[in-house]
N, C-alpha and C positions, 0 to 999 in steps of 0.2 A: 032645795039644797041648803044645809045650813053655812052660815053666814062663817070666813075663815077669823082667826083673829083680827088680821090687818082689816078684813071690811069692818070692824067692830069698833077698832080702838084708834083706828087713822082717819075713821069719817069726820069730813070738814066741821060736824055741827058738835062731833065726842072730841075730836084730839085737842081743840083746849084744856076742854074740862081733863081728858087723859093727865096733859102736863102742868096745869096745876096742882093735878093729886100728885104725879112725880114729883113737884117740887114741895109739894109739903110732908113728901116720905120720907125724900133725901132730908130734908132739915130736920124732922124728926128723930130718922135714926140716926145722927150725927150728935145730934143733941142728949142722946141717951149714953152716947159713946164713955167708957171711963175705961182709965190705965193709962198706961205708957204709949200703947198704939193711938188710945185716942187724940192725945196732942199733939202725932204728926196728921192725923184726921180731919181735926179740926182746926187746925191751920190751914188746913191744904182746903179745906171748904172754906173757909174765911178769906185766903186769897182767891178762889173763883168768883166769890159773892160780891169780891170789892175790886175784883179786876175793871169793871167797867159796867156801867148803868144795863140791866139785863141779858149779860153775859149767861148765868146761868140758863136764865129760859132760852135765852138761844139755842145752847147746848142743848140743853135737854129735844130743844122740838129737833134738834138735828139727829139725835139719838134713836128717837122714839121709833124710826120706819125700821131701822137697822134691829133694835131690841126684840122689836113686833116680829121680826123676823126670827131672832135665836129664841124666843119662847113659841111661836107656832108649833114647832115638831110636839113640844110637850106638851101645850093645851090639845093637839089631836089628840095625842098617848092619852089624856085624862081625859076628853070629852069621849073615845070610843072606851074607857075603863067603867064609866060611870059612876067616876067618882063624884063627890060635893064636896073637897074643900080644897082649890088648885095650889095652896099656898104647903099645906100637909103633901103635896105630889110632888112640887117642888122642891121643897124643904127633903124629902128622902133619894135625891136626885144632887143634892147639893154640891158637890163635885162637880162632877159635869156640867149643870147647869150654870154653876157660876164662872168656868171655862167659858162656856157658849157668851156669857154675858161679857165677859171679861175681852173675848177677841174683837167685841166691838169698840168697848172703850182704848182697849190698845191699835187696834187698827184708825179712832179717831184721833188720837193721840198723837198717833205717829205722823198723822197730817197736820196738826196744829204749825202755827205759824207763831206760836206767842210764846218765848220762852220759859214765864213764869210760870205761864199754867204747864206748859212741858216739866218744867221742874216738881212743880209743887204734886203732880201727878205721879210722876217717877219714885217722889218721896213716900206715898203710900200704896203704888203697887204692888209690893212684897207682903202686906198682909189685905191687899185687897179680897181674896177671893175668900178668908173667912169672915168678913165684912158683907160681902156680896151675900154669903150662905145664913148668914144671921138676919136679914133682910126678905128671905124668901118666903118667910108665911103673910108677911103684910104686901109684897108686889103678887102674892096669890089673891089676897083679897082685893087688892086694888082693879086686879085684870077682872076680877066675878061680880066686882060693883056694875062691870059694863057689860062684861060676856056674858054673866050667869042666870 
């Protein structure tokens, strides 16, 4: 029986490496950001980075089981497709999928106890999800560096 995502990308010896590749996604595409959306963006990434010594990676490993979770339906859809590139299966799903991603961070969100990052979150919700969708052909290839 093949191996589900979560066995793939949450095994003890992969989810580091998982969330250092997250965290060099998230600061790359941050880092590419430009316009007017981008400098509530990257503000709002600059106060999470400096909220406190390893805030980020915390988030993220707290993220990753929940994530693992809203992309499984769609690496089944693309592993019984037989397609080869999950980031292109993604990416034409982009709506939906950045939904599915988005009701994590808003369900994380809403449990925060810290109000800056509540703030600073809030501040760029409203164009989160075509943020999310501009993001989906590099978290395709991120997930097929381990699953594929």
């Amino acid at each position: 029986m093949a191996a589900t995502l979560a066995q793939i990308l949450l095994a003890p010896d992969v989810q580091p490496q998982v969330v250092d590749d997250c965290l060099a996604l998230i600061d790359e595409e941050v880092s590419e950001k430009s316009g007017v959306s981008a400098a509530a963006v990257k503000l709002a990434y600059k106060t999470a980075a400096t909220f406190a010594k390893g805030y980020l990676r915390t988030t993220v490993e707290n993220l990753l089981p929940d994530i693992v979770d809203a992309l499984a339906p769609y690496w089944a859809d693309f592993a019984a497709s037989g397609g080869s590139d999950f980031g292109d299966f993604l990416a034409k799903r982009g709506d939906e999928v950045a939904e599915a991603l988005l009701k994590v961070s808003d369900r994380h969100g809403g449990e925060s106890r810290r109000p800056v990052i509540v703030k600073a979150y809030q501040t760029v919700r409203g164009s989160a999800a075509r943020h999310i969708e501009t993001a989906l052909p590099n978290v395709g290839k991120l997930v097929l560096k381990y699953a594929g």
